[in-house]
N, C-alpha and C positions, 0 to 999 in steps of 0.2 A: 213857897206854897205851890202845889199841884194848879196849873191849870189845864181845862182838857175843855176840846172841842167839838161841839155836834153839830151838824149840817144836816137838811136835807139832801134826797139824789142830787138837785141843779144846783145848789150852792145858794141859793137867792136868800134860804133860811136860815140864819146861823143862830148858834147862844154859845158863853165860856160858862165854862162852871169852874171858880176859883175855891181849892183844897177837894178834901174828900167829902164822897156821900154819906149823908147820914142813917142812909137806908138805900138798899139794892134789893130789888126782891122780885119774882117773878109770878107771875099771874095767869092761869088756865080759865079764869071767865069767860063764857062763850064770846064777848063782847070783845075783849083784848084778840082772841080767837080771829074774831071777825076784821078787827081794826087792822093789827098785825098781814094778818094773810098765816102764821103760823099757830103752830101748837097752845101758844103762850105768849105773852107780853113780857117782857124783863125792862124794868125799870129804874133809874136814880135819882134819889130825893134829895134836891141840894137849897139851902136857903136862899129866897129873894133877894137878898141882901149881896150875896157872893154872885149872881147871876148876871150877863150883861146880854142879852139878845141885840139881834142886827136882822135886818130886811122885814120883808111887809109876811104878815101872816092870815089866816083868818080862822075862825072860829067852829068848834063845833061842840052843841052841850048834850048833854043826856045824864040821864039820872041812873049813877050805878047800881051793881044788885045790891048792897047797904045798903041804898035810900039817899044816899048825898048824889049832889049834884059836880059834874066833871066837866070839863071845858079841854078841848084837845083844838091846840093853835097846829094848826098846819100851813105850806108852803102852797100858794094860791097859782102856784106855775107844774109843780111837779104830783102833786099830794101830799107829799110824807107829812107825816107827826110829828114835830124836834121837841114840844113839851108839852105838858098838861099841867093843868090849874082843879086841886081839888078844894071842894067846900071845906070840908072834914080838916086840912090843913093849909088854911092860907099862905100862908108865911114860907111857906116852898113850891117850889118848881118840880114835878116830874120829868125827868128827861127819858124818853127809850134808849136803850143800850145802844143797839145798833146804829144810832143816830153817831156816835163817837166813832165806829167803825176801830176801833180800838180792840185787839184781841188778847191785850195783857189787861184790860179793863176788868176788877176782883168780878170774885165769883158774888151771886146773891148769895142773903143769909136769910132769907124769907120768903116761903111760898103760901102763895093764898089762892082758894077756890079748887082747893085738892080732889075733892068733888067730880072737877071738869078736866082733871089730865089725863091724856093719852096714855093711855096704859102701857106704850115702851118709854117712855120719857124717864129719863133716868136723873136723880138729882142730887148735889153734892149730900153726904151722909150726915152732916153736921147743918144740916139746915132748918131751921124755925119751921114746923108748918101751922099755920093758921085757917 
Protein backbone atom coordinates (compact mmCIF):
# COMPACT_ATOMS: atom_id res chain seq x y z
CA UNK A 1 0.00 0.00 0.00
CA UNK A 2 0.94 3.69 -1.02
CA UNK A 3 1.79 5.69 1.81
CA UNK A 4 2.35 9.44 1.21
CA UNK A 5 3.13 12.35 3.43
CA UNK A 6 2.01 15.90 4.02
CA UNK A 7 3.56 18.55 6.12
CA UNK A 8 3.24 21.85 6.77
CA UNK A 9 6.33 24.64 5.84
CA UNK A 10 7.86 23.98 9.84
CA UNK A 11 7.30 20.33 10.00
CA UNK A 12 5.28 20.79 13.44
CA UNK A 13 2.00 19.60 11.22
CA UNK A 14 2.18 16.25 9.77
CA UNK A 15 -0.76 13.45 8.33
CA UNK A 16 0.03 9.95 6.17
CA UNK A 17 -2.32 9.13 3.86
CA UNK A 18 -2.28 5.07 3.56
CA UNK A 19 -3.11 3.92 -0.36
CA UNK A 20 -4.67 6.12 -2.94
CA UNK A 21 -7.17 9.13 -3.20
CA UNK A 22 -10.44 8.64 -3.80
CA UNK A 23 -10.74 11.93 -5.34
CA UNK A 24 -8.06 14.65 -6.48
CA UNK A 25 -9.72 17.71 -7.89
CA UNK A 26 -9.06 21.06 -8.04
CA UNK A 27 -10.92 24.23 -7.05
CA UNK A 28 -11.18 28.09 -8.63
CA UNK A 29 -13.56 29.24 -5.58
CA UNK A 30 -12.55 32.58 -4.73
CA UNK A 31 -12.26 31.28 -1.18
CA UNK A 32 -9.58 28.31 -2.18
CA UNK A 33 -8.19 31.51 -4.14
CA UNK A 34 -7.83 33.30 -1.05
CA UNK A 35 -6.72 30.36 1.25
CA UNK A 36 -4.25 29.04 -1.30
CA UNK A 37 -2.53 32.48 -2.05
CA UNK A 38 -3.03 30.75 -5.82
CA UNK A 39 -5.16 30.45 -8.88
CA UNK A 40 -6.98 27.37 -7.25
CA UNK A 41 -6.84 24.89 -4.52
CA UNK A 42 -5.95 21.11 -5.70
CA UNK A 43 -7.05 18.71 -3.33
CA UNK A 44 -7.00 14.75 -2.09
CA UNK A 45 -9.71 13.01 -0.53
CA UNK A 46 -8.58 10.04 1.43
CA UNK A 47 -10.67 8.05 4.21
CA UNK A 48 -10.57 8.67 8.09
CA UNK A 49 -9.81 5.52 8.52
CA UNK A 50 -6.53 5.30 6.41
CA UNK A 51 -5.29 8.74 7.96
CA UNK A 52 -2.98 9.20 10.96
CA UNK A 53 -2.20 12.91 11.74
CA UNK A 54 0.67 14.10 14.13
CA UNK A 55 1.36 17.52 15.91
CA UNK A 56 -1.08 20.31 17.35
CA UNK A 57 -3.25 22.10 14.71
CA UNK A 58 -6.07 24.63 14.91
CA UNK A 59 -9.05 25.24 13.42
CA UNK A 60 -10.81 27.41 11.02
CA UNK A 61 -14.71 27.07 9.89
CA UNK A 62 -16.68 28.80 7.21
CA UNK A 63 -19.40 27.95 5.33
CA UNK A 64 -18.62 27.12 1.53
CA UNK A 65 -20.41 28.50 -1.53
CA UNK A 66 -22.72 24.99 -1.45
CA UNK A 67 -23.97 25.85 1.73
CA UNK A 68 -21.86 23.11 3.81
CA UNK A 69 -19.95 23.83 6.42
CA UNK A 70 -15.61 23.42 6.11
CA UNK A 71 -13.22 23.18 8.91
CA UNK A 72 -9.55 23.82 7.47
CA UNK A 73 -6.94 22.41 10.42
CA UNK A 74 -3.78 24.42 10.03
CA UNK A 75 -0.35 24.52 11.63
CA UNK A 76 -0.57 27.17 14.73
CA UNK A 77 3.55 27.95 14.12
CA UNK A 78 3.63 28.38 10.33
CA UNK A 79 -0.06 28.80 8.80
CA UNK A 80 -0.26 26.20 6.32
CA UNK A 81 -3.48 23.95 5.72
CA UNK A 82 -2.31 20.10 5.88
CA UNK A 83 -6.28 19.02 5.78
CA UNK A 84 -9.79 19.86 5.86
CA UNK A 85 -12.82 18.39 7.31
CA UNK A 86 -16.05 18.73 5.09
CA UNK A 87 -19.77 18.61 6.48
CA UNK A 88 -21.03 17.13 3.05
CA UNK A 89 -18.41 14.23 3.60
CA UNK A 90 -17.41 13.24 7.06
CA UNK A 91 -15.74 10.06 6.68
CA UNK A 92 -12.65 11.89 4.79
CA UNK A 93 -10.04 14.00 5.04
CA UNK A 94 -9.11 16.74 2.37
CA UNK A 95 -5.49 16.95 2.13
CA UNK A 96 -3.98 20.08 -0.25
CA UNK A 97 -1.65 18.64 -2.85
CA UNK A 98 1.08 20.77 -2.18
CA UNK A 99 1.10 19.82 1.43
CA UNK A 100 2.88 16.22 -0.04
CA UNK A 101 5.38 18.44 -2.06
CA UNK A 102 5.31 15.38 -4.32
CA UNK A 103 5.51 16.18 -8.12
CA UNK A 104 4.78 12.56 -9.51
CA UNK A 105 1.49 13.08 -7.08
CA UNK A 106 -1.53 12.05 -10.23
CA UNK A 107 -3.10 14.69 -11.96
CA UNK A 108 -6.94 15.83 -10.68
CA UNK A 109 -9.80 14.17 -12.41
CA UNK A 110 -12.16 16.98 -11.25
CA UNK A 111 -12.59 20.64 -11.43
CA UNK A 112 -15.11 22.72 -9.64
CA UNK A 113 -16.23 26.41 -9.56
CA UNK A 114 -15.16 26.68 -13.38
CA UNK A 115 -17.03 29.85 -13.16
CA UNK A 116 -13.79 31.34 -11.06
CA UNK A 117 -10.77 30.16 -13.20
CA UNK A 118 -8.25 32.27 -14.55
CA UNK A 119 -8.67 32.36 -17.84
CA UNK A 120 -4.88 30.97 -18.79
CA UNK A 121 -5.09 28.08 -16.44
CA UNK A 122 -4.90 25.26 -18.51
CA UNK A 123 -6.36 21.81 -17.35
CA UNK A 124 -5.56 18.17 -18.07
CA UNK A 125 -8.32 17.44 -21.22
CA UNK A 126 -9.79 14.51 -19.71
CA UNK A 127 -10.90 16.16 -16.72
CA UNK A 128 -14.60 16.02 -14.96
CA UNK A 129 -15.81 19.54 -14.77
CA UNK A 130 -18.39 20.35 -12.33
Amino acid sequence: MNNRTAQCACGQLSLTAKGEPLRISVCHCKQCQRRTGSPFGQQARFPRERVEIRGEGRRFERVADSGNRIAFNFCPECGSTVYYEMQVAPDVYGVPVGCFADPDFPAPRVSVYGEHRHHWVTLPGDIELS
